[in-house]
MIDOSE-1310 file (N, C-alpha, C; in nm, 2 decimals, decimal comma, always signed):
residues 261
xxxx	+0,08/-0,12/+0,00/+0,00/+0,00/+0,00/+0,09/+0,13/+0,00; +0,22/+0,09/+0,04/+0,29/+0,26/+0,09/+0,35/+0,23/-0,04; +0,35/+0,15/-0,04/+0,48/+0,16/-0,27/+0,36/+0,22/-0,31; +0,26/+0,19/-0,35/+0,15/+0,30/-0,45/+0,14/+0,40/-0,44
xxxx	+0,13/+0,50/-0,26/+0,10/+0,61/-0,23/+0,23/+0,64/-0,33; +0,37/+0,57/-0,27/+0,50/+0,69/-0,33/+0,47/+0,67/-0,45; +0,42/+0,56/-0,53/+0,37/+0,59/-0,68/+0,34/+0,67/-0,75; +0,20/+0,70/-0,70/+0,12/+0,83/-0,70/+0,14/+0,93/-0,69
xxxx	+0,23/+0,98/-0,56/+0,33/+1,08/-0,54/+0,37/+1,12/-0,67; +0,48/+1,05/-0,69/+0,61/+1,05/-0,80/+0,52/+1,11/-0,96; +0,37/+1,04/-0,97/+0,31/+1,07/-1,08/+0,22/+1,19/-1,05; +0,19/+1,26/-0,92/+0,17/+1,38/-0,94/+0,24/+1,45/-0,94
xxxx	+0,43/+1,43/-0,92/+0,51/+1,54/-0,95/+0,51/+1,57/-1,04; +0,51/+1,46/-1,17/+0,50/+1,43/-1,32/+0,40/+1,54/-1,38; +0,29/+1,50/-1,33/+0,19/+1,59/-1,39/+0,18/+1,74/-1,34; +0,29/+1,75/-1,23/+0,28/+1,88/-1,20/+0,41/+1,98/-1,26
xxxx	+0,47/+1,87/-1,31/+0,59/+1,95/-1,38/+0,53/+1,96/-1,55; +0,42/+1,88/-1,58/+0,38/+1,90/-1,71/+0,27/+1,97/-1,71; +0,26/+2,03/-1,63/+0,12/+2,11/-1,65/+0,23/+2,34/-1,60; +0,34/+2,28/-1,58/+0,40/+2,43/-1,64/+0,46/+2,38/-1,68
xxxx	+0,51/+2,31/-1,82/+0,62/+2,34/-1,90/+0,53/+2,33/-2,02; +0,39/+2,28/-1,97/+0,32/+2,25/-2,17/+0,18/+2,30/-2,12; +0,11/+2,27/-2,22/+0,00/+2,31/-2,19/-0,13/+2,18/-2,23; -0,03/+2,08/-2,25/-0,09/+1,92/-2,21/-0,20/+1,91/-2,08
xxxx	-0,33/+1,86/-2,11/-0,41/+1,85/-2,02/-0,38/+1,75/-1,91; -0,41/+1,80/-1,80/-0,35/+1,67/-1,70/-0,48/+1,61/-1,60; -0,48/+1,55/-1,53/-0,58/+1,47/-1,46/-0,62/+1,59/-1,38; -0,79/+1,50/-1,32/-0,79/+1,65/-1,23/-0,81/+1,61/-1,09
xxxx	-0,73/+1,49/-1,05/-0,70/+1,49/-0,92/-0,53/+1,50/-0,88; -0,48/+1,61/-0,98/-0,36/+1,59/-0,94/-0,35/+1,79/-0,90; -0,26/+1,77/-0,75/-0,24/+1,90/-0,66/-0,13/+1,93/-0,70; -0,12/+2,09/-0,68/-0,07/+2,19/-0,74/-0,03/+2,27/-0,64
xxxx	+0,12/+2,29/-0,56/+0,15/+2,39/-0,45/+0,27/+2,42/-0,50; +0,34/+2,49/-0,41/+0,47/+2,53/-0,42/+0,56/+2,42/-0,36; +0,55/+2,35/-0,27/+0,65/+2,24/-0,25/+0,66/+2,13/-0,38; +0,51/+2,12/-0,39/+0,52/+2,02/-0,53/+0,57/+2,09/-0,65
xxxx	+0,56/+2,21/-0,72/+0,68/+2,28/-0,77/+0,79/+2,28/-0,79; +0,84/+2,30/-0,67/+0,97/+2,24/-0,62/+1,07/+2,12/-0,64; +0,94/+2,04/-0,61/+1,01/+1,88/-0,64/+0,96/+1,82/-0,76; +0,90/+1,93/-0,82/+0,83/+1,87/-0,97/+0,95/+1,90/-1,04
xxxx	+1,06/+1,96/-1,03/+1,17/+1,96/-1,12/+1,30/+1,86/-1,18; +1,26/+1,75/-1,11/+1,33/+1,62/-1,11/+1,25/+1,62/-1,22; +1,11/+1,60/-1,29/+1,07/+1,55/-1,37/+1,08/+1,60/-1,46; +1,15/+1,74/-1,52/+1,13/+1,89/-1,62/+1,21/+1,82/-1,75
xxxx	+1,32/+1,68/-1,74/+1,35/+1,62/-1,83/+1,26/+1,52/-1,91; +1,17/+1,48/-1,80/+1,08/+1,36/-1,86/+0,99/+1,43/-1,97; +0,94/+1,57/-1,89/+0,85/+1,64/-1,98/+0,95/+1,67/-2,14; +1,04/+1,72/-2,10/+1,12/+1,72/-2,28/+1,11/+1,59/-2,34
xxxx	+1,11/+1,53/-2,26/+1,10/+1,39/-2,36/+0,99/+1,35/-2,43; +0,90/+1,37/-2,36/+0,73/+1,39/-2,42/+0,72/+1,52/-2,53; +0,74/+1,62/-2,53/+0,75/+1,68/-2,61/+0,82/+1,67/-2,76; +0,94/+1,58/-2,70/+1,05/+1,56/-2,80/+0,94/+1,45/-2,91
xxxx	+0,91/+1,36/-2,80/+0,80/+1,27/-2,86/+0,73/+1,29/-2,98; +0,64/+1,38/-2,89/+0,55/+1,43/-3,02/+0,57/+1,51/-3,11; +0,68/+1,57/-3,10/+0,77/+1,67/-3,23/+0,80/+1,56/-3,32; +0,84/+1,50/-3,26/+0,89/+1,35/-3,37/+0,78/+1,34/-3,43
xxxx	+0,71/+1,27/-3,39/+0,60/+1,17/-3,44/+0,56/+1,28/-3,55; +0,51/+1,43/-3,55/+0,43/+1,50/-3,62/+0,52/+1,49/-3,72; +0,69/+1,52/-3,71/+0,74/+1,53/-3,81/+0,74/+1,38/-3,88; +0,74/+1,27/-3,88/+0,76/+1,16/-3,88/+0,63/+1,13/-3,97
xxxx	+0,52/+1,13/-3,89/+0,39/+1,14/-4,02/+0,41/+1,25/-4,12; +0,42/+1,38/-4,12/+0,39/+1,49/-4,19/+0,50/+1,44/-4,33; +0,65/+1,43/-4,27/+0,74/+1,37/-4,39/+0,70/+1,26/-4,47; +0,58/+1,17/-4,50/+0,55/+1,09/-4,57/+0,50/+1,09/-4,64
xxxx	+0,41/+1,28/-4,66/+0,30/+1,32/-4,73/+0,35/+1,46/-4,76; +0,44/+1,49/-4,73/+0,47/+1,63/-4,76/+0,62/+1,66/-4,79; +0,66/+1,76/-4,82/+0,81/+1,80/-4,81/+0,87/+1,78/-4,69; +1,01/+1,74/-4,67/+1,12/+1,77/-4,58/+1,15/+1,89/-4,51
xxxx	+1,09/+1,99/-4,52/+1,09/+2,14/-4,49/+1,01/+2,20/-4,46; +0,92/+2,10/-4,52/+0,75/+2,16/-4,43/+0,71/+2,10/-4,31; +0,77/+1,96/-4,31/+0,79/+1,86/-4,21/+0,83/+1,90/-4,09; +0,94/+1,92/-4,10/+1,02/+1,98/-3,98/+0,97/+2,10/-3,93
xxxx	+0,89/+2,22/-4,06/+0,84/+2,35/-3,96/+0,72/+2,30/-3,88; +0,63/+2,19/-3,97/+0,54/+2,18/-3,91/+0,56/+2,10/-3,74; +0,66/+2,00/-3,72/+0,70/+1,99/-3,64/+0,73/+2,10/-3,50; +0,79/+2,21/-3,55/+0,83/+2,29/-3,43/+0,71/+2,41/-3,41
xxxx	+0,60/+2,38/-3,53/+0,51/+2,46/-3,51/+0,42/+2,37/-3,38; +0,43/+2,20/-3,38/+0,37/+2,13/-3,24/+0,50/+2,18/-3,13; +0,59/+2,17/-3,15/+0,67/+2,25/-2,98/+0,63/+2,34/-2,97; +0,59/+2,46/-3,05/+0,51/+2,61/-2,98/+0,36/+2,56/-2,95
xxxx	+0,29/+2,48/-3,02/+0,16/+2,48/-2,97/+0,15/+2,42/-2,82; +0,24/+2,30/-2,81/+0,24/+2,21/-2,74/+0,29/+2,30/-2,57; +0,37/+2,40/-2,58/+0,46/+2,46/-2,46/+0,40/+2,60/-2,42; +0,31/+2,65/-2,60/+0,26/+2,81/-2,53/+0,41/+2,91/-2,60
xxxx	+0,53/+2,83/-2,65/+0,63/+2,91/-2,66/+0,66/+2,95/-2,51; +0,70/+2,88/-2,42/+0,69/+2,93/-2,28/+0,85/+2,98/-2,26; +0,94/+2,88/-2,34/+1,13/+2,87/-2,35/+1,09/+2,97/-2,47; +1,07/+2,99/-2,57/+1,06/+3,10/-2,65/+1,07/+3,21/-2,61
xxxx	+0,93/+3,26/-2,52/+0,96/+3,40/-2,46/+1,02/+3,44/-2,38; +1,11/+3,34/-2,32/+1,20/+3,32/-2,21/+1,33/+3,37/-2,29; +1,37/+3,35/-2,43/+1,48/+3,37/-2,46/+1,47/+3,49/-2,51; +1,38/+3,52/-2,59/+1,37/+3,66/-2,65/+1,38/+3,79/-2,53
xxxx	+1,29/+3,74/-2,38/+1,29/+3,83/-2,32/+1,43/+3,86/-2,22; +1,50/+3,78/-2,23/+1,67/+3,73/-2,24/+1,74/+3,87/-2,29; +1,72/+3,81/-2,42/+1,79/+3,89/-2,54/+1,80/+4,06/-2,51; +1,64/+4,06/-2,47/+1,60/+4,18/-2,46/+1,68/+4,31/-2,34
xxxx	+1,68/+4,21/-2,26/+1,70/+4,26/-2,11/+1,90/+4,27/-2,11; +1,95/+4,15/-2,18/+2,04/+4,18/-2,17/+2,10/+4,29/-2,25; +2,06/+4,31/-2,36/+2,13/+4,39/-2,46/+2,05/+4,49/-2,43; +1,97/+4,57/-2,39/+1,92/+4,70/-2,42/+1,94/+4,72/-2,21
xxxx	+2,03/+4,65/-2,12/+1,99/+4,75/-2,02/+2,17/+4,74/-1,96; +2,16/+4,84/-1,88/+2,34/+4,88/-1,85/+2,34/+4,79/-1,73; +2,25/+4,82/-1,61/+2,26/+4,80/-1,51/+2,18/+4,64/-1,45; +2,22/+4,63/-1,31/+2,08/+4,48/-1,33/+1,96/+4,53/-1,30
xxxx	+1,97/+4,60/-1,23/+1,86/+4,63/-1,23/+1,75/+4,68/-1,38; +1,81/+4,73/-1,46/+1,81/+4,75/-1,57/+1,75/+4,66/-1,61; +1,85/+4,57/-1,66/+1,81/+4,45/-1,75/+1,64/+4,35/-1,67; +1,69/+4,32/-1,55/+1,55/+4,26/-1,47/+1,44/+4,34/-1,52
xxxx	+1,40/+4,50/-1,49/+1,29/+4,57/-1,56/+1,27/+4,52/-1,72; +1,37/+4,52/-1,77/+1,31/+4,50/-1,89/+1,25/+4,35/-1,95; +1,34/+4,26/-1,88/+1,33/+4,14/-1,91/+1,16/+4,12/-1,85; +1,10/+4,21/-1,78/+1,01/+4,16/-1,76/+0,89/+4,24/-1,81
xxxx	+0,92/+4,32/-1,87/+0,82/+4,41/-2,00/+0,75/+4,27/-2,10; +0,64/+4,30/-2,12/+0,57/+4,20/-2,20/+0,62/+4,21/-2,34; +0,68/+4,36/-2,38/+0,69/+4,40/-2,54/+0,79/+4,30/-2,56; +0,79/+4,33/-2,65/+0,93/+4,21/-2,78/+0,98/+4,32/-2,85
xxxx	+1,14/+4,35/-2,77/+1,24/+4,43/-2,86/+1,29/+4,41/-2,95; +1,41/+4,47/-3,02/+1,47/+4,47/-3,10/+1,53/+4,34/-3,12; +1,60/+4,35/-2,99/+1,75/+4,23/-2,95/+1,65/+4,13/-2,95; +1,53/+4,07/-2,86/+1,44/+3,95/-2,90/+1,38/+3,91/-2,98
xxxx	+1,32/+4,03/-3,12/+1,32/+3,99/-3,20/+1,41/+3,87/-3,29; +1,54/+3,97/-3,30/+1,67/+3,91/-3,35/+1,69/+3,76/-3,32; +1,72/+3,75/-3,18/+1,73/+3,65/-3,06/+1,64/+3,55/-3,13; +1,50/+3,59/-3,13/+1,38/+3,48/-3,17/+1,40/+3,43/-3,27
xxxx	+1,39/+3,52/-3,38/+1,43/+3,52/-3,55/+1,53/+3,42/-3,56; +1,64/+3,45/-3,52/+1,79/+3,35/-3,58/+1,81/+3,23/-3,54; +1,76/+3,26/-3,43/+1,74/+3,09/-3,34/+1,63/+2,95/-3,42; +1,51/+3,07/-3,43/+1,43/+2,97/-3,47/+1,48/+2,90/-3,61
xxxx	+1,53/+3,00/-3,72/+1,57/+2,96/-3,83/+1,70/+2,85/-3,83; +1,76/+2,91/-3,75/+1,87/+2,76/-3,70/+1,82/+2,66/-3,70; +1,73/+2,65/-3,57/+1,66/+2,50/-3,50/+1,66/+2,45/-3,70; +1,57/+2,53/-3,77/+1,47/+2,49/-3,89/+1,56/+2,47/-3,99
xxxx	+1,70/+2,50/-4,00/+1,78/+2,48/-4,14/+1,88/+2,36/-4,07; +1,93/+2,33/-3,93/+2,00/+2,23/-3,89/+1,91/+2,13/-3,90; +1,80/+2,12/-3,80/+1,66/+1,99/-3,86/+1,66/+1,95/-4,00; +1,62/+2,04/-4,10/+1,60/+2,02/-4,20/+1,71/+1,92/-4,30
xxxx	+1,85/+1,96/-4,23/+1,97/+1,92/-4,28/+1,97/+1,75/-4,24; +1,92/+1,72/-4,10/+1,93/+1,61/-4,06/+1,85/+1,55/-4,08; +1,72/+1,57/-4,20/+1,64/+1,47/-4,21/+1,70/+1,46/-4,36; +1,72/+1,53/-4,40/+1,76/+1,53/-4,55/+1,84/+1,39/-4,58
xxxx	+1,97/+1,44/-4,40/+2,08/+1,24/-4,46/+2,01/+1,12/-4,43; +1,88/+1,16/-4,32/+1,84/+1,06/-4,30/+1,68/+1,12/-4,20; +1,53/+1,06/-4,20/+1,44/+1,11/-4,17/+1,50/+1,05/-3,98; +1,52/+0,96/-3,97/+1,57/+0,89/-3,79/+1,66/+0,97/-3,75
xxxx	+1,72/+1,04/-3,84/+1,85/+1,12/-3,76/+1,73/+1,28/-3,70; +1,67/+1,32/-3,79/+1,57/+1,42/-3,75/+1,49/+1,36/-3,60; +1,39/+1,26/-3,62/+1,37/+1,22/-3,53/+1,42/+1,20/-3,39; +1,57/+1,13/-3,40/+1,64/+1,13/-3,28/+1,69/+1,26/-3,21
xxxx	+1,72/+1,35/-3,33/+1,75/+1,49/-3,31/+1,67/+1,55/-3,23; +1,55/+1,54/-3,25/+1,41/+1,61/-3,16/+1,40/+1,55/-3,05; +1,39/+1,41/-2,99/+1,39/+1,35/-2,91/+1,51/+1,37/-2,80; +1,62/+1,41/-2,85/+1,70/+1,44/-2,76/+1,76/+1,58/-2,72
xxxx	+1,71/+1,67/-2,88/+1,72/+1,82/-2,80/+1,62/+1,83/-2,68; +1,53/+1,78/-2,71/+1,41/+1,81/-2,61/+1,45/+1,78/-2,47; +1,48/+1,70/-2,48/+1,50/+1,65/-2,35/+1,63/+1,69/-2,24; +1,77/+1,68/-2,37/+1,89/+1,71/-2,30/+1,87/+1,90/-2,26
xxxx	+1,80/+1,96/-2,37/+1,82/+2,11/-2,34/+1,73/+2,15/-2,19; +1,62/+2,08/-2,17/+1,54/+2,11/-2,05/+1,63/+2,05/-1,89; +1,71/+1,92/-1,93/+1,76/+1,86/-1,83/+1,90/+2,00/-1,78; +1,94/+2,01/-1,88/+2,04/+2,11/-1,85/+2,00/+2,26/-1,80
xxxx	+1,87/+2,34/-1,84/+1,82/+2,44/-1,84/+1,77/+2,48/-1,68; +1,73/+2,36/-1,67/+1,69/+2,30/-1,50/+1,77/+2,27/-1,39; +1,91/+2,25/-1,48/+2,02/+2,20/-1,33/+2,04/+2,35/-1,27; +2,03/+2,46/-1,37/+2,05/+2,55/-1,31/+1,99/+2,56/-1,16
xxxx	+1,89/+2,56/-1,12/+1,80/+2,59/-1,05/+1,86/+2,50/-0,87; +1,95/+2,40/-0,91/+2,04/+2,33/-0,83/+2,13/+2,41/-0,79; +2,22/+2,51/-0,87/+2,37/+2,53/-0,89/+2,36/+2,68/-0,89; +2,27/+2,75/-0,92/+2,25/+2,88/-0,94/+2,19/+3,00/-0,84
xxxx	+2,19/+3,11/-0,84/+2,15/+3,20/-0,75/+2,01/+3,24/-0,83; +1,84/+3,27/-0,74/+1,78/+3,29/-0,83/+1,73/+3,43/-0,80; +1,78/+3,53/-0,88/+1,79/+3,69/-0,87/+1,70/+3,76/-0,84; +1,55/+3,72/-0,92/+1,43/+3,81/-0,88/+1,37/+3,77/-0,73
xxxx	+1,30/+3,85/-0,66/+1,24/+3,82/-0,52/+1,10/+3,85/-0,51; +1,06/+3,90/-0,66/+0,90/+3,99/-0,65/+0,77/+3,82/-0,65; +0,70/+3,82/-0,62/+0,64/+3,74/-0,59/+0,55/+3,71/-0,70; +0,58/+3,77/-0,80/+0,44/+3,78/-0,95/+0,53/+3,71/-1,05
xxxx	+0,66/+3,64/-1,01/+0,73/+3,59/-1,10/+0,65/+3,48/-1,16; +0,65/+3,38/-1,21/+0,61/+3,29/-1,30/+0,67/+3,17/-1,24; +0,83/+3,20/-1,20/+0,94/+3,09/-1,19/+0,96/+3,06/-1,05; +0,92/+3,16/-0,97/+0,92/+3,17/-0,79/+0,94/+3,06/-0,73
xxxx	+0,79/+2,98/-0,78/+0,76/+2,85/-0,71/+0,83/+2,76/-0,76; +0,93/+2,74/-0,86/+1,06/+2,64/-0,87/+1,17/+2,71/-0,83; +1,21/+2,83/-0,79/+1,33/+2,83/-0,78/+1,37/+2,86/-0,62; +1,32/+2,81/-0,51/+1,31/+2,85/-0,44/+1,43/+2,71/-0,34
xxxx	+1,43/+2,60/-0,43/+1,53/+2,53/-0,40/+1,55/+2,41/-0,49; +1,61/+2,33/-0,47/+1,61/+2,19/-0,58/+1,74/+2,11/-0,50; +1,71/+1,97/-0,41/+1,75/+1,90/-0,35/+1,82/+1,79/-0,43; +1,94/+1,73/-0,39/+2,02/+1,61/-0,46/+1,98/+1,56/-0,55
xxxx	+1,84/+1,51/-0,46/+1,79/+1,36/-0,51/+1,70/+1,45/-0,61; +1,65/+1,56/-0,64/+1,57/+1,61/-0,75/+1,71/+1,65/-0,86; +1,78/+1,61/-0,83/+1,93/+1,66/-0,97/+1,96/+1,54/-0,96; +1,93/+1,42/-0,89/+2,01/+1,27/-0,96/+1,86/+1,24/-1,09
xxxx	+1,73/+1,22/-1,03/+1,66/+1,22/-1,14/+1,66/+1,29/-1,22; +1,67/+1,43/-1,24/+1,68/+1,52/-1,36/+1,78/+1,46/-1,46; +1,87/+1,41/-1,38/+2,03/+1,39/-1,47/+1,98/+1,26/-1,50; +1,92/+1,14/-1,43/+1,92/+1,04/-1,48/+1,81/+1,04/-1,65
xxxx	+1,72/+1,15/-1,66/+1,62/+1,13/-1,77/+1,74/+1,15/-1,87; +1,88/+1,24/-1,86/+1,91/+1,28/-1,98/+2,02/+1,17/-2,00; +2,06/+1,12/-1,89/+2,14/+0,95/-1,96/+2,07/+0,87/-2,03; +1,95/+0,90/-1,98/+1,88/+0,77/-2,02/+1,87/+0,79/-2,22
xxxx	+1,83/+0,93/-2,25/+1,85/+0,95/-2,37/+2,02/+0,98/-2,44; +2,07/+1,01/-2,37/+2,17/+0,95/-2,40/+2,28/+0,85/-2,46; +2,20/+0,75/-2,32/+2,25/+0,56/-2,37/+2,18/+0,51/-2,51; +2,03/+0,59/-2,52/+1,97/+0,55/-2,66/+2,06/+0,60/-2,76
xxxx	+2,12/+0,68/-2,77/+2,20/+0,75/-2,87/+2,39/+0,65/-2,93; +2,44/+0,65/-3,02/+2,54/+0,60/-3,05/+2,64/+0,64/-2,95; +2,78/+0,57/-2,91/+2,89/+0,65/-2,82/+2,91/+0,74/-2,88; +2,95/+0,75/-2,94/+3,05/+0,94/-2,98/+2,94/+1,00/-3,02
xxxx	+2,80/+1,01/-3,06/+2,73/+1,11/-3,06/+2,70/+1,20/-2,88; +2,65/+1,05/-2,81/+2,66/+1,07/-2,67/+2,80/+1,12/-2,61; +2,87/+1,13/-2,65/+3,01/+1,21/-2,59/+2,97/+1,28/-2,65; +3,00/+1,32/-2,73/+3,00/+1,44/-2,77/+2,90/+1,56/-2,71
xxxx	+2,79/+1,53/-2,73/+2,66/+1,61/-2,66/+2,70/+1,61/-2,54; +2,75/+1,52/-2,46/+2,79/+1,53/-2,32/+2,89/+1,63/-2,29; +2,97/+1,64/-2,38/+3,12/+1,71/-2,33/+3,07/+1,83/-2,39; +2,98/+1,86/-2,51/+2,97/+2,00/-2,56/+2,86/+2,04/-2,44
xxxx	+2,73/+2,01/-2,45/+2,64/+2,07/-2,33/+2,71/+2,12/-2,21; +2,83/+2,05/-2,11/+2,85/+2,02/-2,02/+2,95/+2,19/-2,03; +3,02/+2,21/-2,15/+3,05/+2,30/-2,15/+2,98/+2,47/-2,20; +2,85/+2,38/-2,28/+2,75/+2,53/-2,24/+2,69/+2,53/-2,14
xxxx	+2,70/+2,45/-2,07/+2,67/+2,50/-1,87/+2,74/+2,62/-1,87; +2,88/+2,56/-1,81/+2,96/+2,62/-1,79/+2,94/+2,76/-1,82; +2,94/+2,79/-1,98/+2,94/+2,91/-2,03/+2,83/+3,02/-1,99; +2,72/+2,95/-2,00/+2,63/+3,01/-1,97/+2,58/+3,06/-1,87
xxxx	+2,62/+2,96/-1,72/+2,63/+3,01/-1,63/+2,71/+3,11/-1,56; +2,81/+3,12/-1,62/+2,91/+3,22/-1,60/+2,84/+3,38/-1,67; +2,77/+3,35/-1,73/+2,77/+3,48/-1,83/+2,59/+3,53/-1,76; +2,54/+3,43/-1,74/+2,48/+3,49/-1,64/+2,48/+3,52/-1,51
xxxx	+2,56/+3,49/-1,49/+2,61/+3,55/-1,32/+2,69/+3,70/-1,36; +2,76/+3,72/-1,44/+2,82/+3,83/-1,51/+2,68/+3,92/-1,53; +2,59/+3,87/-1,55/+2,51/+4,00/-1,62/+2,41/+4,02/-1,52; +2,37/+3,95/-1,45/+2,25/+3,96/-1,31/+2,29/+3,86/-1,22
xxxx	+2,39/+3,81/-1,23/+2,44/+3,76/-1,09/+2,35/+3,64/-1,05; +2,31/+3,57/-1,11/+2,23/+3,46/-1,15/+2,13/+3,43/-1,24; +2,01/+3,35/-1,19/+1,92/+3,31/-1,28/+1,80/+3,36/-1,29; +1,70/+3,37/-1,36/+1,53/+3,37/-1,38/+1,49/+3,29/-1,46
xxxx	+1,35/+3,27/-1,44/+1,29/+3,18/-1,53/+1,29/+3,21/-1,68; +1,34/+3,38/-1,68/+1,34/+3,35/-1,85/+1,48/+3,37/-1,87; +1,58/+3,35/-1,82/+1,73/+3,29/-1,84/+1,71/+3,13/-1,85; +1,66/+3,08/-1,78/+1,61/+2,94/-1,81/+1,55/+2,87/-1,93
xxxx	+1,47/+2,97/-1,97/+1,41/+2,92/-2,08/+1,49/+2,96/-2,19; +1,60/+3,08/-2,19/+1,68/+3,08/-2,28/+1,79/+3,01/-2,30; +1,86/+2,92/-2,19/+1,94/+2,84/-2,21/+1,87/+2,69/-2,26; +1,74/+2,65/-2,23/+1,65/+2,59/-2,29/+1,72/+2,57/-2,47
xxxx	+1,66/+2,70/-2,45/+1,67/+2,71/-2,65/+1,83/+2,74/-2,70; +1,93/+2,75/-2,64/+2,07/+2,77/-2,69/+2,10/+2,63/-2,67; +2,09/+2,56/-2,59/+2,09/+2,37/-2,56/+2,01/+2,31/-2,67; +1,95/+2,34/-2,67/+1,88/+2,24/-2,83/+1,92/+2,28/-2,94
xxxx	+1,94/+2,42/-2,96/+2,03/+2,43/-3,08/+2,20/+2,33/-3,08; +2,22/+2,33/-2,98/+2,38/+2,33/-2,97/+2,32/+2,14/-2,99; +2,25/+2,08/-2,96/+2,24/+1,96/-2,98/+2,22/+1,90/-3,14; +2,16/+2,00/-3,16/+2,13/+1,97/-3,28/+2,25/+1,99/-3,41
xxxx	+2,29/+2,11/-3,36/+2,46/+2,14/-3,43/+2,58/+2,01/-3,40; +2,55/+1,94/-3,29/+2,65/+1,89/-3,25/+2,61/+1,69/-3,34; +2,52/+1,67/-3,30/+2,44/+1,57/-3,34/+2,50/+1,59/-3,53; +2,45/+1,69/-3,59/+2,45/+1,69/-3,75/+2,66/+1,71/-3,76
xxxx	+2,70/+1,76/-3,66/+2,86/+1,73/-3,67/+2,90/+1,58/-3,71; +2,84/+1,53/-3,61/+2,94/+1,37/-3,51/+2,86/+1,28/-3,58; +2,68/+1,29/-3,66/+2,61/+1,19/-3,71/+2,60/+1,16/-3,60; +2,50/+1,03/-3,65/+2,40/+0,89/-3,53/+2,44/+0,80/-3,56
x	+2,57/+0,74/-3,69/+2,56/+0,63/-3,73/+2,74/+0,58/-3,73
């Protein structure tokens, strides 16, 4: 009887971590606080995975009836439907905050302006076309390499985007944040699961593609962490969601480097 409760537990963390990263309907006996927030971030990799899923799959039907190009946008047009663009506006509002403000204080005011600047336009624009001409490229040598490609940006860029929240200082204190109720802590054992969802895609993957993604990610931690502590002295939820989307790009660059095969 007590193995089911922690069952159940574990599958309302699940549905509590996918009910803010997507906009996937969830059951409606599953509770929603700020502790479970908290410890719903162990699961923020499984949710990439599901996502990654269904990017596949859309691409995966759509390429057997359609162009290679249409495929793949139609694909990442299901990650914006599927998320709300939630890592989207996270990066743009990034972009925004960092390049248009001197101070931190500065940049926090802006980053949290609803408008879409200059710099997030740009930010949004180049990125998305990347994702869309690197995809594109990998289905071209092979449609599984596309597939695997979505399957594992999804997953590896959210597992990484989230360790933050372990390892990082989280800057804003205003209570209207979005991100509040995850960033308030993140315990061991919520960063051994986090890390374990992204071995697990991983081990699916060839060795040297999996090195490779390992040792490159591992060093846009690094980078990125640094460079946000440089610019606000830690993290927010939409630094989060912009290392989100620089992680899936960088997977996908690295993946069409090294191949799957």
């Amino acid at each position: 009887m007590s193995g089911d409760i922690k069952w159940l537990r574990q599958l309302n963390l699940f549905f509590v971590a996918m009910s803010f990263f997507t906009r996937l309907p969830i059951p409606s006996w599953v509770v929603i606080d700020n502790d479970k927030l908290n410890k719903a971030s162990r699961y923020f990799g499984l949710v990439g995975l599901v996502i990654g899923l269904i990017c596949a799959l859309v691409f995966w039907l759509a390429q057997l009836i359609l162009p290679t190009s249409i495929a793949i946008l139609l694909s990442m047009v299901a990650s914006v439907f599927v998320t709300g663009g939630f890592h989207e506006d996270g990066l743009a509002d990034t972009a925004d905050g960092f390049g248009g403000g001197w101070t931190i204080a500065d940049k926090l005011r802006i980053m949290k302006d609803s408008c879409l600047g200059s710099y997030g336009a740009l930010a949004l624009g180049l990125v998305l076309l990347l994702k869309w001409q690197l995809l594109v490229e990998l289905a071209l040598y092979s449609p599984m390499a596309a597939v695997s490609a979505l399957i594992a940006g999804h997953t590896l860029s959210r597992v990484l985007a989230s360790s933050f929240i372990f390892s990082e200082q989280y800057v804003r204190d205003d209570d209207t944040s979005k991100s509040k109720p995850i960033a308030e802590y993140q315990q061991l054992n919520d960063l051994f699961i986090l890390i374990a969802s992204g071995i697990f895609v991983l081990l699916w993957l060839n060795g040297v593609a999996a090195f490779a993604l390992f040792i490159s990610l591992w060093l846009v931690r690094i980078l990125l962490g640094g460079f946000f502590r440089k610019q606000i002295g830690g993290y927010t939820g939409d630094t989060l969601g912009a290392a989100q989307q620089i992680s899936e790009v960088c997977c996908y660059l690295v993946i069409l480097a090294v191949g799957l095969s």
